[in-house]
Backbone and ligand atoms as CSV (ligand in chain L), in Angstrom:
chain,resi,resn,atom,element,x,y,z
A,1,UNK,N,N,80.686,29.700,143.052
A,1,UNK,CA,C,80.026,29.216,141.824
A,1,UNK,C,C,79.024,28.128,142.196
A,2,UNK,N,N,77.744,28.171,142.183
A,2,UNK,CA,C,76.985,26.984,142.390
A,2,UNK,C,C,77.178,25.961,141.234
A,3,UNK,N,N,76.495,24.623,141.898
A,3,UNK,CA,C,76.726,23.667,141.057
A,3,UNK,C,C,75.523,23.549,140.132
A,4,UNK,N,N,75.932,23.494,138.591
A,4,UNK,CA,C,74.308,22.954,137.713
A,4,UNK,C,C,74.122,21.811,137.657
A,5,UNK,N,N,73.318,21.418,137.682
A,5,UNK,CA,C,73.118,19.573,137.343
A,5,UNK,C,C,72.779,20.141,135.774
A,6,UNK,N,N,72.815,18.842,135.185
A,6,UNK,CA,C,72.335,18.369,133.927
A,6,UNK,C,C,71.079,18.808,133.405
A,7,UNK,N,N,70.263,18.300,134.642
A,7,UNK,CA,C,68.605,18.867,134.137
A,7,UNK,C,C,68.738,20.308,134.085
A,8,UNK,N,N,69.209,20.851,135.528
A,8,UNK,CA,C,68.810,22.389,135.345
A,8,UNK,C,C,69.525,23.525,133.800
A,9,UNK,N,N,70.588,22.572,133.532
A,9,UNK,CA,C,70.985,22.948,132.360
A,9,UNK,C,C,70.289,23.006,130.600
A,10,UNK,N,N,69.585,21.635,130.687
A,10,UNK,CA,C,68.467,21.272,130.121
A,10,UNK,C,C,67.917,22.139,130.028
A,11,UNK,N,N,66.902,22.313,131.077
A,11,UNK,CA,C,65.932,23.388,131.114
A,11,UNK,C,C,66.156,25.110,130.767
A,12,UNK,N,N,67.636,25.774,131.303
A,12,UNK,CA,C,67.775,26.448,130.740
A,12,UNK,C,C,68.037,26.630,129.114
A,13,UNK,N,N,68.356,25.680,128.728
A,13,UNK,CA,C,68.912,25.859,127.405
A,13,UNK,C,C,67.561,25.738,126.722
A,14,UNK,N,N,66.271,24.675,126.772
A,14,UNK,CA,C,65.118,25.037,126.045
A,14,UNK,C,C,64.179,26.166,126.957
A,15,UNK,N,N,64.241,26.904,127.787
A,15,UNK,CA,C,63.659,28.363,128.521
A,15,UNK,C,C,64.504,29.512,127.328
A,16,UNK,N,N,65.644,29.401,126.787
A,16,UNK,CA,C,66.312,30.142,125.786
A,16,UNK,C,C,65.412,29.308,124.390
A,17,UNK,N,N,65.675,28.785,123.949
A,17,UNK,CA,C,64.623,28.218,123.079
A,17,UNK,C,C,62.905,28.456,122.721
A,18,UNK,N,N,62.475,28.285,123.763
A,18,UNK,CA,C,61.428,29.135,123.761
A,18,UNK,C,C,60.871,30.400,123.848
A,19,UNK,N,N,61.290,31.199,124.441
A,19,UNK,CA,C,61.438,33.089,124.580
A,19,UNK,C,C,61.641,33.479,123.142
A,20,UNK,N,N,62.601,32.533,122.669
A,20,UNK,CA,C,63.481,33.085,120.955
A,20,UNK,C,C,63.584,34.407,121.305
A,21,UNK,N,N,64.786,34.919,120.366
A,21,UNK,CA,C,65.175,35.874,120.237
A,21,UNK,C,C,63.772,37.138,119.273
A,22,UNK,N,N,64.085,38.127,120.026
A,22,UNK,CA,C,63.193,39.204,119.075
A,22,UNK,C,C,64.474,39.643,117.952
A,23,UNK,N,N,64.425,39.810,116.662
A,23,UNK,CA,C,64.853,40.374,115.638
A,23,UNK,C,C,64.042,41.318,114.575
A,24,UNK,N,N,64.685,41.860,114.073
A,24,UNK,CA,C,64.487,42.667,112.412
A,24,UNK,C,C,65.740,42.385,111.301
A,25,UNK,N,N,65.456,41.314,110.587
A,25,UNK,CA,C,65.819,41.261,109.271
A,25,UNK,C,C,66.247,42.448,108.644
A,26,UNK,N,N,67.021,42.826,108.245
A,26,UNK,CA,C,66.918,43.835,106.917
A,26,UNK,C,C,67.397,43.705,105.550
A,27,UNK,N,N,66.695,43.782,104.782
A,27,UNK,CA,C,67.191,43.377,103.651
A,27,UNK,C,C,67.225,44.639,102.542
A,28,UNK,N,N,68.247,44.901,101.760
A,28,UNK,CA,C,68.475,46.222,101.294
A,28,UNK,C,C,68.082,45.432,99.905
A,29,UNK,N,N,67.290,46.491,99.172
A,29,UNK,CA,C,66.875,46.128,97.959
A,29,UNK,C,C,67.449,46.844,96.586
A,30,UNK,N,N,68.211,47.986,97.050
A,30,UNK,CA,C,69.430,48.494,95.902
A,30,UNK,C,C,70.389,48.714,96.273
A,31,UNK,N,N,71.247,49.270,96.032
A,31,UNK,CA,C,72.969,49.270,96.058
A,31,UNK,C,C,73.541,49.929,96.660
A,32,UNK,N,N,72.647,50.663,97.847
A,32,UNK,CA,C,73.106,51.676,98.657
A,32,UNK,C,C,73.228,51.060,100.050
A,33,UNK,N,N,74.349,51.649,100.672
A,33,UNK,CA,C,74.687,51.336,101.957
A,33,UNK,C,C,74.456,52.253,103.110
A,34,UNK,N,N,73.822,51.302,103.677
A,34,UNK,CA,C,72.638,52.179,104.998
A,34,UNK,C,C,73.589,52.031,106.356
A,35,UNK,N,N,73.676,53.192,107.237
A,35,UNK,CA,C,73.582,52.968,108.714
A,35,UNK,C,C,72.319,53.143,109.420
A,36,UNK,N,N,71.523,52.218,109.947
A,36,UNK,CA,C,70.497,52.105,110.937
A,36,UNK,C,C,70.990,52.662,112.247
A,37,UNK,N,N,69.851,53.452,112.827
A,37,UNK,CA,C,70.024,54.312,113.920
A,37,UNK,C,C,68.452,53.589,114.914
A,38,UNK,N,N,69.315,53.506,115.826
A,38,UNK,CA,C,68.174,53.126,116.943
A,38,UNK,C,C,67.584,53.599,118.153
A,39,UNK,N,N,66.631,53.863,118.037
A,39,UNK,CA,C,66.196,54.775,119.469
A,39,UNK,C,C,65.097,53.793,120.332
A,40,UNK,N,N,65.323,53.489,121.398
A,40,UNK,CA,C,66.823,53.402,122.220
A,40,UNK,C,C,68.004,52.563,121.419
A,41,UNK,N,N,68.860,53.163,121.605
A,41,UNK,CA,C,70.125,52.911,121.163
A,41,UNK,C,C,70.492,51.174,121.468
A,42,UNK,N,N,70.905,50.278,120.665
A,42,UNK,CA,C,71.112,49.199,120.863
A,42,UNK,C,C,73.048,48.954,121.130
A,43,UNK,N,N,73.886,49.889,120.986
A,43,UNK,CA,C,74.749,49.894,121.195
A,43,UNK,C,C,75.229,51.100,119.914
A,44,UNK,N,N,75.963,50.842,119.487
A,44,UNK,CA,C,76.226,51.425,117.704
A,44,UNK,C,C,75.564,51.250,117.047
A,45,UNK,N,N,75.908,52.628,115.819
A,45,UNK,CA,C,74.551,52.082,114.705
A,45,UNK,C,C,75.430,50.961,114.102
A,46,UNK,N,N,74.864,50.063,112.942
A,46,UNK,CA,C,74.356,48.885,112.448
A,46,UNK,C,C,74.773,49.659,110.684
A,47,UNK,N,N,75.994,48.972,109.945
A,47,UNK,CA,C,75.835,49.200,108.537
A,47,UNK,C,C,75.357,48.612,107.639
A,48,UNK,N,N,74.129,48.802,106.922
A,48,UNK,CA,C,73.716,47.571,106.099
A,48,UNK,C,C,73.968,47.304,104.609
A,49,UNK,N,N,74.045,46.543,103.880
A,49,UNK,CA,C,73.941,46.721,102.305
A,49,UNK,C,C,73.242,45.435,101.732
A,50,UNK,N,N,73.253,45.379,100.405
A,50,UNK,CA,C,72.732,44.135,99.759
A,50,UNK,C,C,73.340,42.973,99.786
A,51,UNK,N,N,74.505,43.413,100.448
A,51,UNK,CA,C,75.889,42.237,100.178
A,51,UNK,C,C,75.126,40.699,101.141
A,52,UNK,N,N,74.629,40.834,102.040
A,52,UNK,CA,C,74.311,40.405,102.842
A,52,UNK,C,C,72.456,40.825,103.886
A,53,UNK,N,N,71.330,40.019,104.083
A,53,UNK,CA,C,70.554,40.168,104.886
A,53,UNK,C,C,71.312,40.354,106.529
A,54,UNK,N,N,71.145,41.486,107.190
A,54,UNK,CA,C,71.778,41.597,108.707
A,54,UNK,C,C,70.672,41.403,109.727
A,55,UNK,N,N,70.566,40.924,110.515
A,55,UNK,CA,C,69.030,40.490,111.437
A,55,UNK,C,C,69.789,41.271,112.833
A,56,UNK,N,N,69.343,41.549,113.548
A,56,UNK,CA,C,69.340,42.698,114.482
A,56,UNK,C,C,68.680,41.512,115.739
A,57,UNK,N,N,68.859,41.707,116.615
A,57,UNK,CA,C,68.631,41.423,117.853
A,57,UNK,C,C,67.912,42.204,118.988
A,58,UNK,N,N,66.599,42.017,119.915
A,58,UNK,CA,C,66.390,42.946,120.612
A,58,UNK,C,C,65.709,42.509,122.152
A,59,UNK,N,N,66.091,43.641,122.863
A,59,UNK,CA,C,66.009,42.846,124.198
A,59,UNK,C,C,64.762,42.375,124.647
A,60,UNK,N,N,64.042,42.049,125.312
A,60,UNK,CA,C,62.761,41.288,125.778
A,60,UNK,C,C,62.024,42.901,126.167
A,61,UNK,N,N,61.494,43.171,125.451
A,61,UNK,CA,C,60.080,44.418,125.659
A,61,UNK,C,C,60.562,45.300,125.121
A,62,UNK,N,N,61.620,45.438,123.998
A,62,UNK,CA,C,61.818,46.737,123.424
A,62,UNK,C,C,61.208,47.381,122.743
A,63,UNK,N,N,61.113,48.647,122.746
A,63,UNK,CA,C,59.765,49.472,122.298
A,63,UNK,C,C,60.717,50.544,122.057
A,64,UNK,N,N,60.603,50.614,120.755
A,64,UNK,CA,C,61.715,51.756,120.259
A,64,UNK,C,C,61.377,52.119,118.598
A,65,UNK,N,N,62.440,52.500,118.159
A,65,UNK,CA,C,62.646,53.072,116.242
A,65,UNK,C,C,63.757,52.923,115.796
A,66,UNK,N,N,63.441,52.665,114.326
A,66,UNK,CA,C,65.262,52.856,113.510
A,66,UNK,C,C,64.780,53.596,112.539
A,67,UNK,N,N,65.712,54.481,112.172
A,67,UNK,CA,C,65.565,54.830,110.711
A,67,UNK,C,C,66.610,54.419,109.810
A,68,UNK,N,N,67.089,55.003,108.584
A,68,UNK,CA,C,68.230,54.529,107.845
A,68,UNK,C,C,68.860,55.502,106.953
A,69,UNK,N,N,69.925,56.168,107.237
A,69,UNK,CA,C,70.790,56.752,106.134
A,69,UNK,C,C,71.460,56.553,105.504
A,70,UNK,N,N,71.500,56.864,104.003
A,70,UNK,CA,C,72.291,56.350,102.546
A,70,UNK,C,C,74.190,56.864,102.939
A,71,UNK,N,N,74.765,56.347,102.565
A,71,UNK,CA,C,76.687,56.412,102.971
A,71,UNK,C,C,76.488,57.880,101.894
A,72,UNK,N,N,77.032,58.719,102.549
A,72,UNK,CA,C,77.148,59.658,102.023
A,72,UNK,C,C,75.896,60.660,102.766
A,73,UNK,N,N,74.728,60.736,102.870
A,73,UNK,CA,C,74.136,61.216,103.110
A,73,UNK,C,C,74.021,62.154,104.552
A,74,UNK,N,N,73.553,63.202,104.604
A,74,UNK,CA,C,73.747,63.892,106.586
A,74,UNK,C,C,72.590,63.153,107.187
A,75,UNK,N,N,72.922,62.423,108.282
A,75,UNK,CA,C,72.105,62.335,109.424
A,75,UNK,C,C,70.936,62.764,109.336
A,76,UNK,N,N,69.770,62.456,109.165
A,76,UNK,CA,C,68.408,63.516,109.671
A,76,UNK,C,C,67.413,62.380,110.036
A,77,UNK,N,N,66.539,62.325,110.714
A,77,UNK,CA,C,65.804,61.524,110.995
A,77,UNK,C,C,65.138,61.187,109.732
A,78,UNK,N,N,64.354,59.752,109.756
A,78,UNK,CA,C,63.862,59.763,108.147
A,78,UNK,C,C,62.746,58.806,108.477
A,79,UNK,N,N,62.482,58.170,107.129
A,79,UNK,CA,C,61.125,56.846,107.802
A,79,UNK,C,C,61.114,56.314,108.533
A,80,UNK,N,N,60.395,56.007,109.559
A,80,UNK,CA,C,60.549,55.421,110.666
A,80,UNK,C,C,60.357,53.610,110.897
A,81,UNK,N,N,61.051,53.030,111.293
A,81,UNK,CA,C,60.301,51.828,111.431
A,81,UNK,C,C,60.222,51.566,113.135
A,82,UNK,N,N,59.139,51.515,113.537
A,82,UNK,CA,C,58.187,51.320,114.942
A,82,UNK,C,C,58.226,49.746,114.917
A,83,UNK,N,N,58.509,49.325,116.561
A,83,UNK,CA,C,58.389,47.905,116.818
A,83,UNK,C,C,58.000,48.263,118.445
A,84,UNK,N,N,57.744,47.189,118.799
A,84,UNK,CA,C,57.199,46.971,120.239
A,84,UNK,C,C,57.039,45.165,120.123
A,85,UNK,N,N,58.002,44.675,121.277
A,85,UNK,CA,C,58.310,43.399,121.034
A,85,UNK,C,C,57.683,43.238,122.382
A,86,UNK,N,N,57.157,41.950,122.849
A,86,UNK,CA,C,56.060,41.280,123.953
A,86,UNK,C,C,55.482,42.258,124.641
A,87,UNK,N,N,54.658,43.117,124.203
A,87,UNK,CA,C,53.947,44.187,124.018
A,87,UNK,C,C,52.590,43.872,124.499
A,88,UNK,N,N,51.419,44.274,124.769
A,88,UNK,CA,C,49.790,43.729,125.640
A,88,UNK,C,C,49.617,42.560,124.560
A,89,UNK,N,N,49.579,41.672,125.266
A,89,UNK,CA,C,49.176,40.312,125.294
A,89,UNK,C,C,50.430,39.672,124.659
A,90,UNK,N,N,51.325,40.236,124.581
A,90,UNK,CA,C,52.731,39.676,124.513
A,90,UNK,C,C,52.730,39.116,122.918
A,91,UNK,N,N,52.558,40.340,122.257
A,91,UNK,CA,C,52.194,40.104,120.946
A,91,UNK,C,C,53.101,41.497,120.328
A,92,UNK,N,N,53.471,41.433,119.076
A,92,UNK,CA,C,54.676,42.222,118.755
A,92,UNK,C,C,54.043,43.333,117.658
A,93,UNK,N,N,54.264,44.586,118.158
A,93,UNK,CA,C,53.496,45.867,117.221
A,93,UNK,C,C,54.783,46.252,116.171
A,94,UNK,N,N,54.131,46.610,114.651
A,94,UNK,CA,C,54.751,47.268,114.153
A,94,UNK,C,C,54.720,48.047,113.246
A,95,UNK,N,N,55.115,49.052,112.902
A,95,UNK,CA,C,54.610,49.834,111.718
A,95,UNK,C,C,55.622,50.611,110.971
A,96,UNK,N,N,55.429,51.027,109.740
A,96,UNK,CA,C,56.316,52.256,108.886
A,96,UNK,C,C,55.244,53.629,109.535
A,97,UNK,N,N,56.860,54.644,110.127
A,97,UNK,CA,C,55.833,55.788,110.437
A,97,UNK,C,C,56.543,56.963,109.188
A,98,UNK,N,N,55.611,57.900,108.800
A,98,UNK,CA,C,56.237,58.987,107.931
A,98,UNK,C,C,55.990,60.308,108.624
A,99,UNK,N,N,55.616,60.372,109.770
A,99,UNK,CA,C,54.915,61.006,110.238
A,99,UNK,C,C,56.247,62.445,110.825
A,100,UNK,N,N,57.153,61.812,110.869
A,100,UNK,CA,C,58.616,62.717,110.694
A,100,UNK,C,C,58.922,63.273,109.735
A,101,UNK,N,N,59.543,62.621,108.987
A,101,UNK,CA,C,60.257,62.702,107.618
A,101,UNK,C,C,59.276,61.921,106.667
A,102,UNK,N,N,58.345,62.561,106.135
A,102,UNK,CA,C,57.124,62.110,104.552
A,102,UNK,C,C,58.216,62.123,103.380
A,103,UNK,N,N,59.194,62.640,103.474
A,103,UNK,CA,C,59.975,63.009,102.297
A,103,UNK,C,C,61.111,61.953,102.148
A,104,UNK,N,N,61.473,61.159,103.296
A,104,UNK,CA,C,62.482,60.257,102.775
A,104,UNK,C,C,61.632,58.755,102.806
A,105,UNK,N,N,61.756,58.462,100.987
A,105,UNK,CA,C,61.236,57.579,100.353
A,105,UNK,C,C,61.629,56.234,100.001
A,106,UNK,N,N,63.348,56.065,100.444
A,106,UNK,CA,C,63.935,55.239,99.952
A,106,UNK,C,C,64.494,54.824,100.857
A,107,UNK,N,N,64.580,54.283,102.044
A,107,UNK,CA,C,65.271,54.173,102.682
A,107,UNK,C,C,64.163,53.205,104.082
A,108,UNK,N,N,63.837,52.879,104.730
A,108,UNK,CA,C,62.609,52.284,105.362
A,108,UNK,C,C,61.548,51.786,104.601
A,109,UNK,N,N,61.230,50.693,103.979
A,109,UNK,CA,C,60.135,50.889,103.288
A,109,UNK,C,C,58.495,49.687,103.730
A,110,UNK,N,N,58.991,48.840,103.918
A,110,UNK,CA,C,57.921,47.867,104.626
A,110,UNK,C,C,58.430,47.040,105.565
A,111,UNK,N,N,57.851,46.151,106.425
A,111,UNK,CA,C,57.796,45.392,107.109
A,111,UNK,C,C,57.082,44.202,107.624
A,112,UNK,N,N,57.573,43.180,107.861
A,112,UNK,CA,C,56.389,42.274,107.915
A,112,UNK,C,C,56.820,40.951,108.682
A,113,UNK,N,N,56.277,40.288,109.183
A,113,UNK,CA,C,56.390,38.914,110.072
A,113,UNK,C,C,57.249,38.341,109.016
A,114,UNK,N,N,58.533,37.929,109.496
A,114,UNK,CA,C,59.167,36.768,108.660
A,114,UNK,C,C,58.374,35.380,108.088
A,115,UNK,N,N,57.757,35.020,109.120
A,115,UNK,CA,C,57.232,33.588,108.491
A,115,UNK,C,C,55.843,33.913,108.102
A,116,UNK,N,N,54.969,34.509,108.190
A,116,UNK,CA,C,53.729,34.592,107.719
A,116,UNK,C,C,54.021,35.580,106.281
A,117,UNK,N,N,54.660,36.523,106.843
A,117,UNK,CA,C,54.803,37.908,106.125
A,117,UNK,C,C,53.600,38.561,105.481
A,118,UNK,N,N,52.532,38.567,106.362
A,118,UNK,CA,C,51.300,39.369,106.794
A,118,UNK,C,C,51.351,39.589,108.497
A,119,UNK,N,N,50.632,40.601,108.739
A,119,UNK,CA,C,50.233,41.428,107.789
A,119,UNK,C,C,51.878,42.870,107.207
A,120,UNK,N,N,51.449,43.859,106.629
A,120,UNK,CA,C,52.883,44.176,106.152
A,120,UNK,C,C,52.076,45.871,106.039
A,121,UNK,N,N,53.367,46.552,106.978
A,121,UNK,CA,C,53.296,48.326,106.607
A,121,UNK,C,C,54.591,48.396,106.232
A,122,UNK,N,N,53.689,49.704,105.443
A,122,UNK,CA,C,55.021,51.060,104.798
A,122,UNK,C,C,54.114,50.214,103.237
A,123,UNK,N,N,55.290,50.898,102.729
A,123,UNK,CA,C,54.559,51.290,100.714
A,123,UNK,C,C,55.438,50.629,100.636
A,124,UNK,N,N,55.256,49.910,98.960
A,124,UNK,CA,C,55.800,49.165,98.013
A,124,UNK,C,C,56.678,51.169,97.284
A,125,UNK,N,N,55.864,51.713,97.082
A,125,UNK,CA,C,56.218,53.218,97.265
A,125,UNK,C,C,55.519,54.465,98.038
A,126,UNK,N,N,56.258,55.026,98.155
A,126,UNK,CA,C,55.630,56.315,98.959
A,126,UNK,C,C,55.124,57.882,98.497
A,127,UNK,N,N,53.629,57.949,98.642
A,127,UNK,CA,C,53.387,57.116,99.732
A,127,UNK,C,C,52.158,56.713,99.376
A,128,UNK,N,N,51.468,55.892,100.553
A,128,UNK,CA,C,50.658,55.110,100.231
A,128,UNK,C,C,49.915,55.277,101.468
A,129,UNK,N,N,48.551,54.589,101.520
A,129,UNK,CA,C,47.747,54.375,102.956
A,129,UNK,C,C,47.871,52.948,104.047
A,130,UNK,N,N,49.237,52.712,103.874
A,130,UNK,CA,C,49.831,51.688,104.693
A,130,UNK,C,C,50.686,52.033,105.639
A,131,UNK,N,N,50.756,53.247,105.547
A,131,UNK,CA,C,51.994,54.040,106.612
A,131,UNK,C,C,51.246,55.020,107.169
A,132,UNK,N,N,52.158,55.355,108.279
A,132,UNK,CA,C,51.270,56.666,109.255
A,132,UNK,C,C,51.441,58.008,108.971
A,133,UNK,N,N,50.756,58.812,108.335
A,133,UNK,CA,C,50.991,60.456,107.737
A,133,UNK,C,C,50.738,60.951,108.966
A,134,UNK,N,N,49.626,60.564,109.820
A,134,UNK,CA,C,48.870,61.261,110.540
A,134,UNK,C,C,48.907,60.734,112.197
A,135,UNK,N,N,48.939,61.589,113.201
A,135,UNK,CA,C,49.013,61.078,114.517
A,135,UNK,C,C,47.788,59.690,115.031
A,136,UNK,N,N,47.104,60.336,113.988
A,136,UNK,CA,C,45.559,59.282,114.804
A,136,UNK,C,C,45.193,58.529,113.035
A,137,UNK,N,N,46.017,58.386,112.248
A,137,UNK,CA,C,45.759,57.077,111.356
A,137,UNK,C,C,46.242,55.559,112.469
A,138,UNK,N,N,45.036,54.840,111.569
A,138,UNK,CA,C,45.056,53.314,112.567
A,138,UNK,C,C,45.834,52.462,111.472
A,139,UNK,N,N,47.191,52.298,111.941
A,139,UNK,CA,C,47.749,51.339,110.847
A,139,UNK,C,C,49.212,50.631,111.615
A,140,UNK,N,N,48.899,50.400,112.877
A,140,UNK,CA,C,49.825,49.905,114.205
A,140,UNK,C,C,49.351,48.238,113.836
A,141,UNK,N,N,50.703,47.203,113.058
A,141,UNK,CA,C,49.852,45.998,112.779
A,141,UNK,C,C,50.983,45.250,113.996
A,142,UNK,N,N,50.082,44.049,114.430
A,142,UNK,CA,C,50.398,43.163,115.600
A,142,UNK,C,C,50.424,41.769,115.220
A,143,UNK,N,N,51.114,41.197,115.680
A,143,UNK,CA,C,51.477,39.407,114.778
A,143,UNK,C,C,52.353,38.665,116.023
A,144,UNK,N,N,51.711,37.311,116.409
A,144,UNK,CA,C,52.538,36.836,117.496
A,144,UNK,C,C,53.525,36.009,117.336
A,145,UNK,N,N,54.508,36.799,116.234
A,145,UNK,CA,C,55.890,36.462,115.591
A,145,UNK,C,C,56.290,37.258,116.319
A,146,UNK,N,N,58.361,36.912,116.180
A,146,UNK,CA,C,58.928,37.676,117.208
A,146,UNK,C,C,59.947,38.020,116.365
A,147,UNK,N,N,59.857,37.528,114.758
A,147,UNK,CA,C,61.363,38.010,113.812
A,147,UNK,C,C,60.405,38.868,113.002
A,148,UNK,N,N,61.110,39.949,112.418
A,148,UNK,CA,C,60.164,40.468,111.311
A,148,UNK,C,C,61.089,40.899,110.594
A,149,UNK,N,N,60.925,41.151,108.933
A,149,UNK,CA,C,61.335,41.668,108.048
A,149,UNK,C,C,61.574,42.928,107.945
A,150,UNK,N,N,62.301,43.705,107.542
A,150,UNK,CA,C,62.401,45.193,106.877
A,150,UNK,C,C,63.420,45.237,105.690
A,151,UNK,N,N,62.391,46.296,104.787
A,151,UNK,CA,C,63.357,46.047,103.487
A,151,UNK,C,C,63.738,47.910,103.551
A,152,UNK,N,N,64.395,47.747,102.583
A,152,UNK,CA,C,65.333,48.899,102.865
A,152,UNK,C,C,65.659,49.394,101.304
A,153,UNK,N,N,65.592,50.729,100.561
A,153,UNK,CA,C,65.765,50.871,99.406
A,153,UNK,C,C,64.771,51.682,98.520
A,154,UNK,N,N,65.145,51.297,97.345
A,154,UNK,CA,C,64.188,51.700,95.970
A,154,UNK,C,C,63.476,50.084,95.257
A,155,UNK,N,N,64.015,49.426,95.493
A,155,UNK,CA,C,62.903,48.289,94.460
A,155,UNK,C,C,62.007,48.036,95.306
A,156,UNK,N,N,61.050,47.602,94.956
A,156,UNK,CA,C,60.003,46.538,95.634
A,156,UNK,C,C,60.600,44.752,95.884
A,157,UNK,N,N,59.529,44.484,96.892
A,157,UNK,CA,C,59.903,43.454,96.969
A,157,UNK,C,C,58.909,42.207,97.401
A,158,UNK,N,N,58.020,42.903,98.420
A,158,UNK,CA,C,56.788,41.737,98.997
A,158,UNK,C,C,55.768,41.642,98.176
A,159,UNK,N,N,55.415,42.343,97.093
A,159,UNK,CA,C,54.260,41.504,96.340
A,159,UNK,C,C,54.762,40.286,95.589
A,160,UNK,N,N,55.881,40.646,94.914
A,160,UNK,CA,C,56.722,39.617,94.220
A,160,UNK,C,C,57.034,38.310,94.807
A,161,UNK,N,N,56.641,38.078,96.028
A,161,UNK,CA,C,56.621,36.958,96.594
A,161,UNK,C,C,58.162,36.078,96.514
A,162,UNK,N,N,59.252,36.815,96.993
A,162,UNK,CA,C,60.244,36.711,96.995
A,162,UNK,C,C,60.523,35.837,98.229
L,1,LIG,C1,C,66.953,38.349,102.575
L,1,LIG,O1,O,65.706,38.039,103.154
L,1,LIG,C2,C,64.654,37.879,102.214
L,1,LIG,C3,C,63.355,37.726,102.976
L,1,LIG,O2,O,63.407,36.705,103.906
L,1,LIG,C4,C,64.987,36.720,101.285
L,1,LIG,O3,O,63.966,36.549,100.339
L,1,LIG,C5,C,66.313,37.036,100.587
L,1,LIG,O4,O,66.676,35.964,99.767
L,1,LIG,C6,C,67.405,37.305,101.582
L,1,LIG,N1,N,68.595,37.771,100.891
L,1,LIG,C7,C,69.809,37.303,101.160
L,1,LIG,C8,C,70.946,37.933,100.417
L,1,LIG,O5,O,70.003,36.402,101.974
C-alpha cells in the first residue's frame, strides 16, 4: 500500500471535483413507470417514475443511447435519447432521435443542459422539427455542461419554465 500524504489527497479529491460527474436527470412527467435501457449498457436497466427525479451517472467519454418503456409494455426500441459526453473539444452532444421508432411519442421527450437548459431537443410533442426524422437532419445540440435533463412522458414541461 503506498503512503498518501495530505496534499496528494487534497489534490485528488478536488481532480474528482473538477472532471464532475457526467449525468442525465430524468424526470417523468405522468404516472407511468419507465425502465431505461442503455446502449452501451451501464449495468441494469434503471426504473423510473414521478415519485422521484433519478440522475444516472456516466463514464468519462460515453457515447451511447437510452430509450424508455412504459411497466407493462414489450420491449421495442423507442425514442431515442443520444449523448456523447467529453466529445471534440470536450464538449457534450445531445439529441432526441426518432429516427427508429417515429411512433413512440410518450416516452423520451426532450432534453437539455441542467443549468442553462438551452439549448433543448425532442418535442414538447411529437413530432416536431427539433428531433431527428432523418439521417442527415442537423439537430446534434452541444453545451459545455456535463449534467443534462431528460423528461420522460405525456405533459410538457420546458416552456413552462419549471
Ligand atoms: C425534477 O427536475 C426538474 C428539472 O430540474 C425540477 O424542476 C423538478 O422539480 C424535479 N422534480 C423532483 C420531484 O425533484
Amino acid at each position: 500500500m503506498p503512503q498518501l500524504s495530505a496534499g496528494s489527497l487534497v489534490v485528488f479529491a478536488l481532480s474528482l471535483t473538477t472532471v464532475g460527474a457526467n449525468s442525465v436527470t430524468f424526470w417523468t412527467l405522468d404516472h407511468n413507470v419507465r425502465t431505461l435501457y442503455f446502449t452501451p449498457s451501464l449495468g441494469s436497466p434503471v426504473t423510473v417514475s414521478s415519485d422521484a427525479n433519478t440522475t444516472i451517472t456516466f463514464p468519462s467519454e460515453y457515447s451511447g443511447n437510452f430509450y424508455a418503456v412504459k411497466q407493462g409494455a414489450s420491449q421495442e426500441v423507442g425514442m431515442l435519447g443520444e449523448v456523447m459526453f467529453n466529445g471534440w473539444k470536450g464538449l457534450t452532444y445531445f439529441d432526441v432521435s426518432a429516427i427508429v421508432n417515429p411512433r413512440d411519442r410518450d416516452n423520451v421527450k426532450q432534453m437539455w443542459p441542467a443549468k442553462s437548459r438551452v439549448p433543448v431537443s425532442g418535442c414538447e410533442v411529437f413530432p416536431c422539427d427539433n428531433a431527428y426524422y432523418q439521417p442527415n437532419d442537423v439537430q446534434t445540440k452541444a453545451t459545455k455542461e456535463v449534467n443534462l435533463v431528460t423528461t420522460l412522458g405525456s405533459r410538457s414541461a420546458h416552456q413552462k419554465g419549471v
